[in-house]
C-alpha positions, 0 to 999 in steps of 0.5 A: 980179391972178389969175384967181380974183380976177375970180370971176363972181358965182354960183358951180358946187357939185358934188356926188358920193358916191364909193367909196375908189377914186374911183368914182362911178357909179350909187350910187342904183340897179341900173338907174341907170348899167349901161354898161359893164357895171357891175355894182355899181349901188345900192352906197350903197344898204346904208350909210345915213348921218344925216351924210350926209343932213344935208350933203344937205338943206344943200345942196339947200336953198341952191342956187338951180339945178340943173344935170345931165347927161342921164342923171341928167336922165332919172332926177331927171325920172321920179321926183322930180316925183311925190315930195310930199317936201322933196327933190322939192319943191325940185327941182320947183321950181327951175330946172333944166338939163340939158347934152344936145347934142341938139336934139331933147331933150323936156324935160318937167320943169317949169322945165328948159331945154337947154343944152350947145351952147356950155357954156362961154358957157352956163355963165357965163350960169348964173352971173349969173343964179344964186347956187349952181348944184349939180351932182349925180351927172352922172359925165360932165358933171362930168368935162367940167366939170374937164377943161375948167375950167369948174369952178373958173372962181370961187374959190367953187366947191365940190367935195363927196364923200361917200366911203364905205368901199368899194373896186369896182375898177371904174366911172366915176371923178370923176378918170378916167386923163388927167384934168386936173392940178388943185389943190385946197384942203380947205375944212374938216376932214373930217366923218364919218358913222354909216357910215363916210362921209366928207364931204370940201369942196374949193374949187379952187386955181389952178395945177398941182400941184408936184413936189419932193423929200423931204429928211431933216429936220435936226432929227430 
């Protein structure tokens, strides 16, 4: 039997809005990634989407956990606790993570506990305690999550991207240059949005993708 054969019962969903060319970083807002000198914070700001929306609620309204990096932690943690909204009610009453190396981190959103010391062993205890642990925004801990495969670990794990048509040219990437090979399996057809957006569902595959080469097909 394979690995994906032996899943752990929960399961890891990452959730990510995404330009064309892959970035990722600080969609929400001006202040919400500037390293780098990013220059283009808030960039799905000017597209509202209700396909968008809708694939959203589904999903904050399955998961049973929520798992983020820590400066998506310390956003998710300045507002939404004061936001009498579904969203925020949701999420103030969920468990919640945030995978932070740092001892010392004050974690003072009700129901959040640190993890990150060993995130391979934390993670698998995530999955037998959690049904749908989702994974929003978190550039870096997702990159970390695929690098080290601990994305993909269960055949129900699910990648979403919410691509929209735009090109930056810059920012952080879901698959930066040296990221690990990986397949990847199309869940559903794309759904499209009001916008332009394009919902695309991944489930992982096992192995590393193949080479081969184009041969004239003899029926043409």
């Amino acid at each position: 039997m394979s690995e994906h054969e032996h899943s752990p019962a929960g399961r890891i969903v990452i959730d990510l809005f995404t330009t064309l060319d892959g970035v990722a970083q600080a969609p929400g807002g001006p202040e919400e990634d500037p390293s780098d000198d990013f220059r283009f914070g808030g960039w799905q700001a000017p597209h509202p989407d209700d396909m968008v929306g809708r694939s959203v609620m589904e999903g904050i309204r399955n998961m049973d956990a929520l798992l983020l990096g820590r400066r998506t932690y310390d956003i998710f943690a300045g507002y939404w606790p004061q936001q009498d909204v579904e969203i925020g009610r949701v999420f103030n009453a969920l468990p919640k993570y945030v995978a932070s190396r740092d001892p010392g981190l004050e974690v003072g959103w009700a129901g959040t506990t640190r993890i990150g010391d060993s995130l391979a062993d934390e993670l698998a205890e995530l999955r037998a305690r959690h049904r749908e642990v989702h994974v929003i925004g978190s550039v870096d801990l997702v990159q970390t999550l695929i690098a080290e495969r601990l994305w993909g670990a269960s055949s129900d794990d699910e990648l979403n991207l919410w691509v929209y048509p735009i090109v930056l040219g810059t920012g952080k990437k879901v698959f930066p240059d040296g990221a690990v090979p990986t397949n990847l399996r199309l869940i559903e057809p794309p759904i499209s949005g009001s916008a332009g957006a394009v919902l695309l569902r991944y489930a992982p595959e096992p192995g590393i993708p193949e080479t081969g080469e184009m041969a004239p097909d003899p029926e043409a």
